[in-house]
C-alpha positions in Angstrom: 0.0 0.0 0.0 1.5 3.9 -0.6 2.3 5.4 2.6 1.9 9.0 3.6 5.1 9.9 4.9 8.2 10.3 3.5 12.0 9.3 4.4 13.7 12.6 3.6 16.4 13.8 5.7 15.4 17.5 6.9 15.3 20.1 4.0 11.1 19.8 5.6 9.1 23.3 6.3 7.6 23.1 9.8 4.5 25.1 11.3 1.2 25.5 10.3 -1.2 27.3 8.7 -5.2 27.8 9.1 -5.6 24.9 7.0 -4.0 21.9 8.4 -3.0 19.3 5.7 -3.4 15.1 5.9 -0.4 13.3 4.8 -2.5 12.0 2.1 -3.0 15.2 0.9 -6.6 16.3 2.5 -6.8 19.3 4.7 -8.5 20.3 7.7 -9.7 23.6 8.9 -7.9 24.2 11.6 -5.5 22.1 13.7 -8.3 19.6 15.3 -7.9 15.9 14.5 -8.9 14.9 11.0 -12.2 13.1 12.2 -13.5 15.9 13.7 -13.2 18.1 10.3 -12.4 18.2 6.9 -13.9 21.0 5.5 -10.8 23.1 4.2 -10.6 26.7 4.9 -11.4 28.8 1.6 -9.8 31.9 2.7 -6.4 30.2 3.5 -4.4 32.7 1.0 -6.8 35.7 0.5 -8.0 38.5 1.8 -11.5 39.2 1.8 -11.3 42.6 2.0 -9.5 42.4 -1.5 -10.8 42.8 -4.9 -11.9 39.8 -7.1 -10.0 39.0 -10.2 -10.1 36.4 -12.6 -6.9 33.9 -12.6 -6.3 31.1 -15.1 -4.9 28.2 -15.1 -3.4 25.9 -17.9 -1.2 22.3 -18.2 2.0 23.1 -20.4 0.6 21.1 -23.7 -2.8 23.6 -23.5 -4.4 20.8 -23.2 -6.4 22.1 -20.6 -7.8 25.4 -19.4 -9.6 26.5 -16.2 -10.3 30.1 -15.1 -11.2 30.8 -11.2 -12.4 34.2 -9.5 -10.9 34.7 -6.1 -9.4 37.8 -3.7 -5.9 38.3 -5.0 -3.6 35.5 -4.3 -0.4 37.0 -1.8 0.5 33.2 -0.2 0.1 30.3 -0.6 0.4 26.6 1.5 3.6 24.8 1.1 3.2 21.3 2.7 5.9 18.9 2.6 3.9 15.9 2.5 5.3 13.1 0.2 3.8 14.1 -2.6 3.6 17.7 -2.3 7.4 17.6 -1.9 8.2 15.3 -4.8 5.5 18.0 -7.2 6.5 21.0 -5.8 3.0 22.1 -5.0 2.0 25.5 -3.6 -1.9 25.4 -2.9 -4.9 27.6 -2.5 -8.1 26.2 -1.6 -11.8 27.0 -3.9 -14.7 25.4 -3.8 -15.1 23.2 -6.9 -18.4 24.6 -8.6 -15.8 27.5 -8.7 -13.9 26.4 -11.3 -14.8 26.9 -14.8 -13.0 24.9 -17.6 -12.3 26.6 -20.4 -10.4 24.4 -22.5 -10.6 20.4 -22.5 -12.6 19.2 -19.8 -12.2 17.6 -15.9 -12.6 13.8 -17.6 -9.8 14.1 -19.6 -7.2 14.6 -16.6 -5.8 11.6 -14.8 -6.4 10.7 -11.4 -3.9 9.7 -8.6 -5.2 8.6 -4.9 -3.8 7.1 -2.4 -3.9 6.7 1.4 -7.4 7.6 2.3 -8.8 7.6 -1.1 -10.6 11.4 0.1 -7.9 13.0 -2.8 -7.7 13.1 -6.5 -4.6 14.3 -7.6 -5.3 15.7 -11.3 -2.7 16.2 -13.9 -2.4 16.2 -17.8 -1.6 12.7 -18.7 0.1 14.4 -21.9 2.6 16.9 -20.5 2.2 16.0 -16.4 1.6 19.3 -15.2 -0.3 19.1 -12.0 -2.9 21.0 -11.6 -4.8 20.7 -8.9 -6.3 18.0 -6.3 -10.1 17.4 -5.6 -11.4 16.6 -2.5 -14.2 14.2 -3.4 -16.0 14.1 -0.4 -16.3 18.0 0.3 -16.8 19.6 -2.8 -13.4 21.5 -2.3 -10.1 21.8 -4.5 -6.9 22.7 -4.0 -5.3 24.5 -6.7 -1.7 24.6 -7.8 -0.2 28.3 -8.2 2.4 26.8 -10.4 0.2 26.4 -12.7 -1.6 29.4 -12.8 -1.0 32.3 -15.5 0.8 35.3 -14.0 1.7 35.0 -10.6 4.9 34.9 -9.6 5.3 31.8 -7.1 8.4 33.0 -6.0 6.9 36.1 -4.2 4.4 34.8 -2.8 4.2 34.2 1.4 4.9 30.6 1.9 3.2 28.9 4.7 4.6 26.2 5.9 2.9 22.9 6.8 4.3 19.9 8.4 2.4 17.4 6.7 5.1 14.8 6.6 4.3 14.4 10.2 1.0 12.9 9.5 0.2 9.5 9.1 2.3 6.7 8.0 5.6 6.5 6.6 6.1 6.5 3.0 8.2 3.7 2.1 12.2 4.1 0.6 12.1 3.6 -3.2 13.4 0.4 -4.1 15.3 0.0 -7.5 15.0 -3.2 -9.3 16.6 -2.2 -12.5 20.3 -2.1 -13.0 23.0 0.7 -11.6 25.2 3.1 -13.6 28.8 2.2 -13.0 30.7 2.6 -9.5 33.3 5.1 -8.8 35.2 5.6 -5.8 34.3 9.6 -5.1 31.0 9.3 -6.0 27.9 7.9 -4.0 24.5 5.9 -5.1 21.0 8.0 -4.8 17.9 5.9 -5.3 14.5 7.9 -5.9 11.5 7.6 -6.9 8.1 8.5 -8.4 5.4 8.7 -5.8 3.9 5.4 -6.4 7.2 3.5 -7.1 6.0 2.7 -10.7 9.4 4.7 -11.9 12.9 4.9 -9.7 16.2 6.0 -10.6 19.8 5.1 -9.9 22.2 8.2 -10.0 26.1 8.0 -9.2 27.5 11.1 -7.8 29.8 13.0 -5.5 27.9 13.9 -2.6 25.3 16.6 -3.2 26.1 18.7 -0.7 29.6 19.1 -2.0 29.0 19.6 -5.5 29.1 23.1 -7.3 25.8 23.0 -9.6 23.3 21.5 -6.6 22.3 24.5 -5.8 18.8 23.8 -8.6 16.1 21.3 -8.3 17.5 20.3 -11.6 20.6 18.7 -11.1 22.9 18.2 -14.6 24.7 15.1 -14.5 26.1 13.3 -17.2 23.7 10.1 -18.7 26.1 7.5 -18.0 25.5 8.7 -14.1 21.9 7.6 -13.9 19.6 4.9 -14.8 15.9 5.9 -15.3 14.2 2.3 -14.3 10.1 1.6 -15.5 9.4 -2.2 -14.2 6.5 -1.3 -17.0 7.7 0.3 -19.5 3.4 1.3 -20.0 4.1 3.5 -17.0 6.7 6.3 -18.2 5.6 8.9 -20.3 7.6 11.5 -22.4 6.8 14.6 -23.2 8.4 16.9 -25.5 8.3 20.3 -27.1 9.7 23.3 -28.8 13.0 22.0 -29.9 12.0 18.6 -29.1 15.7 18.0 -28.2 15.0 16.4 -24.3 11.7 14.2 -23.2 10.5 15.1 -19.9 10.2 12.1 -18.4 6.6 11.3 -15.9 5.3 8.5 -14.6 1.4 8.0 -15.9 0.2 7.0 -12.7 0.9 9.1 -10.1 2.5 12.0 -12.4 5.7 12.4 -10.8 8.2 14.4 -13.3 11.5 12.4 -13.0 14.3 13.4 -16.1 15.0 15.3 -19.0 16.1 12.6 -21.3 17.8 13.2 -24.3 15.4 12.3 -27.4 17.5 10.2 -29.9 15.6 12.1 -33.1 16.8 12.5 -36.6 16.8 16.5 -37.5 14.1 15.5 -39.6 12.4 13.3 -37.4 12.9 16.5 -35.0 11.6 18.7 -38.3 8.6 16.8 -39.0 7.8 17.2 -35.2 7.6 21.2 -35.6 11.0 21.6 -34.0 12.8 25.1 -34.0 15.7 25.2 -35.0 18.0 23.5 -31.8 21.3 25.8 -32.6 23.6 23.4 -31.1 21.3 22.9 -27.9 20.6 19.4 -29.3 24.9 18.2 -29.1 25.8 20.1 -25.9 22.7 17.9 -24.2 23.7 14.7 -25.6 25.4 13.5 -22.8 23.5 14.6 -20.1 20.4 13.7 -18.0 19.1 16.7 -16.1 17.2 14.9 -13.0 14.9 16.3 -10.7 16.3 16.5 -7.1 12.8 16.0 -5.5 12.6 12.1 -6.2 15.6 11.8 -3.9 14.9 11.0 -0.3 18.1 11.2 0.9 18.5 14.3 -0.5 18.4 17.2 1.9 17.7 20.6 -0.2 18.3 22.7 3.1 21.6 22.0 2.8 22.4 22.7 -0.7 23.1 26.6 -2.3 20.5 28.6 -2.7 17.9 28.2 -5.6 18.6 30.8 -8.1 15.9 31.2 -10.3 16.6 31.3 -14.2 14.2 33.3 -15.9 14.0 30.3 -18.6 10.4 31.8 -19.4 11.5 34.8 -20.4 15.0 34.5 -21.9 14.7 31.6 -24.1 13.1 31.7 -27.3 10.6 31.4 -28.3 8.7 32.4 -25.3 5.5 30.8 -23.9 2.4 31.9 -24.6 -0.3 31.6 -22.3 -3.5 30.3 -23.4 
């Protein structure tokens, strides 16, 4: 059965905020046990006293489109539950007859539960964005910011949530596949997806002492890591633009793992709509960017800084919101 909790070593936000989060996800209204409420508080990140505005929200492959009217967003919920740590999600809680799609519709999404079963985690089976999380039982969602249109997540008032406290511990990926070859300065991470469907073996020096860790991406070279699908059914690739890397996901739960480098003709590459990859293509070729989330023995607290790259805005062509 998938657990709640996770295995990381510190790198974990603490404290909590009016709306108090399950480890499977679910929230609470204020910091009671679960069973005596679950109705989430709707006013978590707003301010009442605020004007309305309309925010949209989109998956990468603009697939799917939502719009939502709520009080400015300032903050937003950062919980560090096992799977909001492995996605990176920063929430703000609606109530679900809120939501209007614009674009594709609420069928189309896929579905991840787990624990309880009282959370659907939705996310574009094409592209894996995720985009939000319904709580069946309640009528409430919670909404990734990362996915909205023009807010900038890095501004916004995090607060905190301890959410890998609550309920059982999620279990330490185990890789079954094979490992990329030993070296004596260098050390073996093993992470995972959230449902263990996908795991990866990476070989390198000790995070905490290398000079690029600073990123969630992490740039090692490909013969370093071994991206592992017992079912090959379950990873899915998604590429665009120069359609020189496939982000790597796994279908189920909708974990991103890798950029993997996408063995394609130029005119395979062509025929795909590519622009024109000006030498991006051979300078990736030996490389497999991974996602430092997946790693529970990875403690982010103790690596530099993020820095954020403005990728959005300084490579071309630029994204266009839909």
């Amino acid at each position: 059965m998938v657990t709640t909790r996770s295995m990381r070593t510190g790198g974990q936000p603490t404290g909590s905020s009016a709306a108090t989060k399950n480890g499977d996800g679910s929230i609470n209204a204020d910091p009671q046990p679960m069973e005596t409420s679950n109705e989430p508080s709707k006013d978590t990140q707003t301010d009442q006293n605020t004007p309305i505005r309309t925010y949209r929200g989109n998956c990468h492959c603009k697939a799917f489109v939502y719009q939502v009217q709520l009080p400015e967003l300032t903050s937003a919920v950062e919980c560090n539950c096992s799977i909001c740590y492995k996605k990176g999600y920063l929430w703000t809680f609606v109530d679900t007859k809120k939501i209007e799609v614009v674009k594709g519709s609420d069928a189309s999404l896929s579905r991840y539960s787990f624990g309880s079963q009282r959370l659907e985690h939705k996310f574009c089976p094409t592209c894996a964005t995720p985009l939000m999380a319904e709580q069946v039982r309640d009528g409430t969602t919670a909404l990734n910011l990362r996915a909205m249109q023009d807010i900038n997540v890095w501004a916004l008032d995090k607060q905190p949530h301890d959410g890998d406290a609550t309920g059982e511990v999620h279990p330490a990926p185990v890789h079954q596949g094979p490992l990329p070859a030993t070296s004596t300065d260098h050390q073996l991470y093993i992470g995972a997806c959230h449902c263990g469907a996908l795991t990866v073996a990476f070989m390198s020096k000790p995070l905490d002492e290398t000079s690029d860790n600073g990123y969630l991406w992490t740039y090692p070279e490909d013969k370093q890591v071994v991206l592992y699908a017992s079912d090959p059914a379950t990873l899915g690739r998604y590429s665009f633009s120069r359609h020189v890397l496939n982000k790597t996901f796994c279908k189920v739960c909708g974990v991103c793992m890798t950029n993997e480098y996408a063995h394609r003709t130029e005119q395979e590459r062509k025929a795909l709509g590519a622009i024109p990859a000006r030498g991006f293509a051979q300078s990736m070729k030996t490389e497999h960017p991974l996602n430092l989330r997946i790693f529970p023995s990875v403690d982010l607290s103790r690596l530099r800084p993020t820095r954020l790259l403005k990728g959005a805005e300084n490579i071309s062509p630029q994204y266009v919101n839909p």
